[in-house]
SETI-933441 format. One record per residue (C-alpha): residue in three letters; residue number from 1; x, y, z. Coordinates in pm, whole numbers. Each point is the difference from the previous one (the first is absolute). Layout:
<pts>
PT:ALA:NUM:X:Y:Z
...
</pts>
This chain:
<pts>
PT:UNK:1:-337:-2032:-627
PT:UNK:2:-85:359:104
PT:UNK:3:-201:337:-108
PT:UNK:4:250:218:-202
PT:UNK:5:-141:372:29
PT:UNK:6:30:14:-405
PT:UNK:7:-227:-300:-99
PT:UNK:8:-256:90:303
PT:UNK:9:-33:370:-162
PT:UNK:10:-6:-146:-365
PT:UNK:11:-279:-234:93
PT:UNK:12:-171:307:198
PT:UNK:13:26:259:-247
PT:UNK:14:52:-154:-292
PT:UNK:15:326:165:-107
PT:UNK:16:315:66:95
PT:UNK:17:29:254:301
PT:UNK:18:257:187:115
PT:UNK:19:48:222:343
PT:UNK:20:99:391:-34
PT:UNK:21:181:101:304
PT:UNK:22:-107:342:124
PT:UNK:23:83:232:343
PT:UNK:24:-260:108:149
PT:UNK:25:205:249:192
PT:UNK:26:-5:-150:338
PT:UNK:27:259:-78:250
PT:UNK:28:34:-264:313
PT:UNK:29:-75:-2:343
PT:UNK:30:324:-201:76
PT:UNK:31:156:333:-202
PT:UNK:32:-149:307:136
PT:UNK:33:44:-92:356
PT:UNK:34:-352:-132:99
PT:UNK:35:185:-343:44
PT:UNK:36:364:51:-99
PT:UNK:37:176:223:-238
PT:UNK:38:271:-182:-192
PT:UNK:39:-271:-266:-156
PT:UNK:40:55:-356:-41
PT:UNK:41:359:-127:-16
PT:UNK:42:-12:-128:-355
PT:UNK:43:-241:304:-132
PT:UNK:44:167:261:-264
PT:UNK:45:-74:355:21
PT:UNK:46:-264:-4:-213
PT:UNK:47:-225:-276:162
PT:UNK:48:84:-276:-234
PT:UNK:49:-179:181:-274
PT:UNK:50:276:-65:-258
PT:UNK:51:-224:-14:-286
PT:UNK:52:-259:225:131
PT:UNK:53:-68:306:-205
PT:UNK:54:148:374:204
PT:UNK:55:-241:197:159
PT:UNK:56:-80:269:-275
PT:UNK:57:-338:84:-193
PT:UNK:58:-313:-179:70
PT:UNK:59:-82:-381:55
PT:UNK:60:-102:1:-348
PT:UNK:61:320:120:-142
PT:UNK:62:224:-264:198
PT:UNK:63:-229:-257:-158
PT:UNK:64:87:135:-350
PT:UNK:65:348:-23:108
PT:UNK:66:17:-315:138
PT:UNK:67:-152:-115:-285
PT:UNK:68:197:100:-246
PT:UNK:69:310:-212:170
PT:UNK:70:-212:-339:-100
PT:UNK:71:-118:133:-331
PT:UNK:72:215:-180:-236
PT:UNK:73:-64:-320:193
PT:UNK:74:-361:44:98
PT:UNK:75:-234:-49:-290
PT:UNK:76:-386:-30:53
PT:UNK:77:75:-49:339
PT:UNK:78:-155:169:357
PT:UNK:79:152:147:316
PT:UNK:80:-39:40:355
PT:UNK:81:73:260:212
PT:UNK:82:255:-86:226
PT:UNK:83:74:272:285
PT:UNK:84:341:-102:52
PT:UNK:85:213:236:220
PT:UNK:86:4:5:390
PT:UNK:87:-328:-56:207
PT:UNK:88:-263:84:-258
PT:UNK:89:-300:15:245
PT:UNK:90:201:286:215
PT:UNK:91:-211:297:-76
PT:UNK:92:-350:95:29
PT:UNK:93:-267:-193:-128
PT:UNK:94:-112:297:-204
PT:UNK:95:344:69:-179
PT:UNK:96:-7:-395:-43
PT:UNK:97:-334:-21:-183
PT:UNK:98:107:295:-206
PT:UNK:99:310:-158:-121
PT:UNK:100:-124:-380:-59
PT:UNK:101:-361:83:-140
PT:UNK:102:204:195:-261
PT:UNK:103:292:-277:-49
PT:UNK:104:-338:-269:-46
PT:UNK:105:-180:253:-186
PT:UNK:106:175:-99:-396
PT:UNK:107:-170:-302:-166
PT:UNK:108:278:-185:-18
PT:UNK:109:122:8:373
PT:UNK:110:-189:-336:113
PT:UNK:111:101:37:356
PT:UNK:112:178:178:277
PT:UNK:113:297:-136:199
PT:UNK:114:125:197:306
PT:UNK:115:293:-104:232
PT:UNK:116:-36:116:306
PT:UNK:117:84:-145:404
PT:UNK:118:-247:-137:193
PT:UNK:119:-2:243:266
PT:UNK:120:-110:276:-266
PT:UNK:121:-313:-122:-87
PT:UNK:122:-267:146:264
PT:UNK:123:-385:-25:-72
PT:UNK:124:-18:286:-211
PT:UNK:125:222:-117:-237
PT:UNK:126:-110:-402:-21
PT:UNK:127:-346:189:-83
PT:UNK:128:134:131:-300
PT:UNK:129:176:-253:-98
PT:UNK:130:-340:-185:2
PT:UNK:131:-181:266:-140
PT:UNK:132:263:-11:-314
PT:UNK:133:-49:-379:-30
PT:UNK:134:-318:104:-101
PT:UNK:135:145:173:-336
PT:UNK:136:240:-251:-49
PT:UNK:137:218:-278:155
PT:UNK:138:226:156:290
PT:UNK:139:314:-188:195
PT:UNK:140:193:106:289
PT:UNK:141:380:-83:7
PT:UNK:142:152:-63:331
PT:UNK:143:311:-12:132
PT:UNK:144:76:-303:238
PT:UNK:145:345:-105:-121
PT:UNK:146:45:-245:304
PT:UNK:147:-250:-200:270
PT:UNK:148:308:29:217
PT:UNK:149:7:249:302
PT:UNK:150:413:40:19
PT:UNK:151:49:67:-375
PT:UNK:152:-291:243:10
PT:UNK:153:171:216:252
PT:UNK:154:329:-58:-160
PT:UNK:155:-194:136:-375
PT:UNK:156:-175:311:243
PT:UNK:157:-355:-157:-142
PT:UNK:158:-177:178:304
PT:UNK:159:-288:-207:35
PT:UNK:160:-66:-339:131
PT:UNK:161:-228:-268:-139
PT:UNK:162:-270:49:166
PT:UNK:163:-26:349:-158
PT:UNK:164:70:-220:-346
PT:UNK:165:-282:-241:70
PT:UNK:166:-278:276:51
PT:UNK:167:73:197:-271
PT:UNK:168:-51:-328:-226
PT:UNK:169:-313:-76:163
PT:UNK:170:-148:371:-60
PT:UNK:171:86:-7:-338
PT:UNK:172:-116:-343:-124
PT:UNK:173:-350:100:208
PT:UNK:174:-24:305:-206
PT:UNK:175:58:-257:-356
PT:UNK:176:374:147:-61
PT:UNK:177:249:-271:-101
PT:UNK:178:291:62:202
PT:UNK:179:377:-168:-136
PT:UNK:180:301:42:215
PT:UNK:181:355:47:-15
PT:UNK:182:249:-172:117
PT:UNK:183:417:-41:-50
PT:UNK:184:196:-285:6
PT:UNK:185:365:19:152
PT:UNK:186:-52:261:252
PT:UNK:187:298:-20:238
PT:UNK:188:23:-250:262
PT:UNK:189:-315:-249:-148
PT:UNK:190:28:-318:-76
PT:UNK:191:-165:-162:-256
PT:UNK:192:-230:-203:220
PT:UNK:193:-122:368:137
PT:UNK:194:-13:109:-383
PT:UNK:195:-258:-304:-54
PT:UNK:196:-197:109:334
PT:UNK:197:-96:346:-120
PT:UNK:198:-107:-115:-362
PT:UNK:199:-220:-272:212
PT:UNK:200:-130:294:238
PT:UNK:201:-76:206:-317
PT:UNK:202:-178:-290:-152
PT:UNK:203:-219:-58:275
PT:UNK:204:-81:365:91
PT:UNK:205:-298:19:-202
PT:UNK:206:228:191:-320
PT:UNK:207:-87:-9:-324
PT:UNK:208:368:31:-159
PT:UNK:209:383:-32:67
PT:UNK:210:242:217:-107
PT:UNK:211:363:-155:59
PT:UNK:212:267:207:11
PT:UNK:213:391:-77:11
PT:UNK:214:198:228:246
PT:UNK:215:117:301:-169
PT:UNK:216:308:208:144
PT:UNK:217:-58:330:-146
PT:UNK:218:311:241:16
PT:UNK:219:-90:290:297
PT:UNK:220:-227:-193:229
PT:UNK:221:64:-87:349
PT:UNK:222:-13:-423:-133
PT:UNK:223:328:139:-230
PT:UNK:224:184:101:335
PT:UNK:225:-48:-365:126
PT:UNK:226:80:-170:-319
PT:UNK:227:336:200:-52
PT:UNK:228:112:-70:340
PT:UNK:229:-56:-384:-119
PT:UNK:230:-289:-26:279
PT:UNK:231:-152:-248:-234
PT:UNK:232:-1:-119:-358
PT:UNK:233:-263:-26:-265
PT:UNK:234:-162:-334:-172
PT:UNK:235:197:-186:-263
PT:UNK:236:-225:-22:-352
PT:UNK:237:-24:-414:137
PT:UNK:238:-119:96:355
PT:UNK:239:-261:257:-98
PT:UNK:240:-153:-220:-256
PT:UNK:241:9:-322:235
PT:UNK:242:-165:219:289
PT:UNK:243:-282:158:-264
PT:UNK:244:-73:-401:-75
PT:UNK:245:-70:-46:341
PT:UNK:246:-219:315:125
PT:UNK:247:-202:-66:-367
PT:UNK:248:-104:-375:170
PT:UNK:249:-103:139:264
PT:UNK:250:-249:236:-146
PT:UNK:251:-364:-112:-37
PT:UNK:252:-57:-37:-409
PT:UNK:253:-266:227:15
PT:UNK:254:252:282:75
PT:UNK:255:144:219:-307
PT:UNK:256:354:77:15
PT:UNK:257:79:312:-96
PT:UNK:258:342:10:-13
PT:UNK:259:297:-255:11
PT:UNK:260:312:252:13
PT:UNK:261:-13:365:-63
PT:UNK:262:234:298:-140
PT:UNK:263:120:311:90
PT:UNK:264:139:287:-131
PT:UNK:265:376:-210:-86
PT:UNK:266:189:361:28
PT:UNK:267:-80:-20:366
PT:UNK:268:13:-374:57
PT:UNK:269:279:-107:278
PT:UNK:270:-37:-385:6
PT:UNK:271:-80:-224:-152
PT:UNK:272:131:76:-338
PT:UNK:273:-140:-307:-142
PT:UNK:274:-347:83:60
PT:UNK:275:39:316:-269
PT:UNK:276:-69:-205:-234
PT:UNK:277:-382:-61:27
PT:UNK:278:-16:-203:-298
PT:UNK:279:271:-249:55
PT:UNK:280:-156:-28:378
PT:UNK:281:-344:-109:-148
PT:UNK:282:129:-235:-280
PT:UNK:283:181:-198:291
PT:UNK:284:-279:26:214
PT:UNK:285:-205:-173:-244
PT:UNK:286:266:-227:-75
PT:UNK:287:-13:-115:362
PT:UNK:288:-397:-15:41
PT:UNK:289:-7:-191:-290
PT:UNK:290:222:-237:80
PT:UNK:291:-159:-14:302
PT:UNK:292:-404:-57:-131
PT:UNK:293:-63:346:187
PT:UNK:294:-103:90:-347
PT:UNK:295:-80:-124:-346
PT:UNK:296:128:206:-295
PT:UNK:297:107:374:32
PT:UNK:298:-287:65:275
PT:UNK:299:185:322:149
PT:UNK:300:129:254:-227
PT:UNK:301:47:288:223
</pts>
């Protein structure tokens, strides 16, 4: 058994809650040449904000926006915040307290979500954060992907774990739940090394999980690699038998987030299989139960 993200919300809020992703307008250090300028291998040009609203009109009016994508699906239901795009902490504190006390301002936005890298979050910024906590629940979104030091250089993370482990620290001082990222089938990992960094994540102090299959988006550097057959992407059978084991491996006090993930499919590479979000979680579910990971339809997105 685990924590799905949708039954820990419903039993927090009471309702059904769904994230609206919004740009704050920021860009990357491992973009703008502070640590490197072509980003991470795997990243699209626009920061894996697929679903993020564009940068146009206030905070306020992306909300509206982004709202009116789930309207037809989300009835007496509440939202959170979710800065999606790039490093969301890579400004100034004072354009970032403009821009999230106005995206927590609306009575229905029960909390904040910003992804961000850990080497963006100087004290400053973790003092907003914790000053925002104060209005209403706030969670930081990092970026890890892998515990493992050659596959970080290969993906151009730019940071090393130690730089990881204090930012986690920091933020669970200041009260902030932290969840992290991290991809299965990255090139060249096995998936014994796949298992390690969902045990590192689960002992790192964490709150949450999100677990993402490798996406080859069409343009990125990871594309160049893939086409030139450099490596090949997780069968529907592997992903789902590695996801079994990095979920075991998790303390049960740990919500997962996310079990796959989706992109924009117009720009999706490989593989072509996971386009189809809903098929993915309908055999993942299969599999856990048929495993006793779960009991009943636990995970629905």
């Amino acid at each position: 058994m685990y924590r799905s993200l949708n039954s820990e919300l419903k039993r927090e809020f009471g309702c059904k809650v769904y994230k609206l992703a919004l740009s704050g307008g920021m860009t990357c250090p491992n973009r703008d040449g502070k640590i490197g300028t072509r980003g991470c291998i795997f990243c699209a040009e626009n920061g894996s904000g697929y679903f993020a609203q564009p940068v146009c009109g206030s905070i306020t009016e992306q909300i509206e926006k982004a709202k009116a994508l789930v309207a037809k699906k989300a009835k007496n239901c509440k939202y959170i915040a979710y800065f999606q795009s790039f490093t969301n902490t890579y400004a100034p504190a004072e354009y970032l307290e403009k821009i999230f006390t106005e995206a927590i301002s609306a009575p229905d936005i029960v909390a904040l979500s910003v992804a961000t890298r850990p080497d963006c979050l100087p004290p400053e910024v973790t003092d907003l954060l914790c000053r925002l906590l104060k209005i209403k629940p706030v969670w930081v979104e990092l970026g890890l992907q892998t515990v493992h030091a050659s596959t970080a250089r290969y993906i151009r993370r730019g940071y090393d774990l130690s730089v990881f482990e204090k930012a986690v620290a920091e933020l669970k001082k200041a009260g902030i739940k932290v969840i992290v990222h991290m991809i299965i089938g990255l090139p060249g990992e096995t998936p014994e090394m796949i298992k390690q960094t969902a045990a590192y994540i689960g002992k790192s102090g964490a709150d949450g999980i999100k677990l993402q299959l490798l996406h080859v988006i069409s343009g990125t550097d990871l594309e160049k690699d893939y086409s030139a057959g450099k490596f090949s992407c997780l069968s529907p059978e592997e992903y789902i038998k590695i996801l079994e084991e990095c979920i075991k491996v998790l303390p049960p006090e740990m919500t997962v987030h996310r079990l796959t993930g989706d992109g924009a499919k117009a720009e999706l590479a490989a593989p072509l299989w996971s386009a189809d979000k809903k098929r993915v979680l309908n055999a993942v579910n299969a599999a856990f139960l048929r495993d006793g990971i779960i009991q009943g339809s636990e995970y629905k997105g």
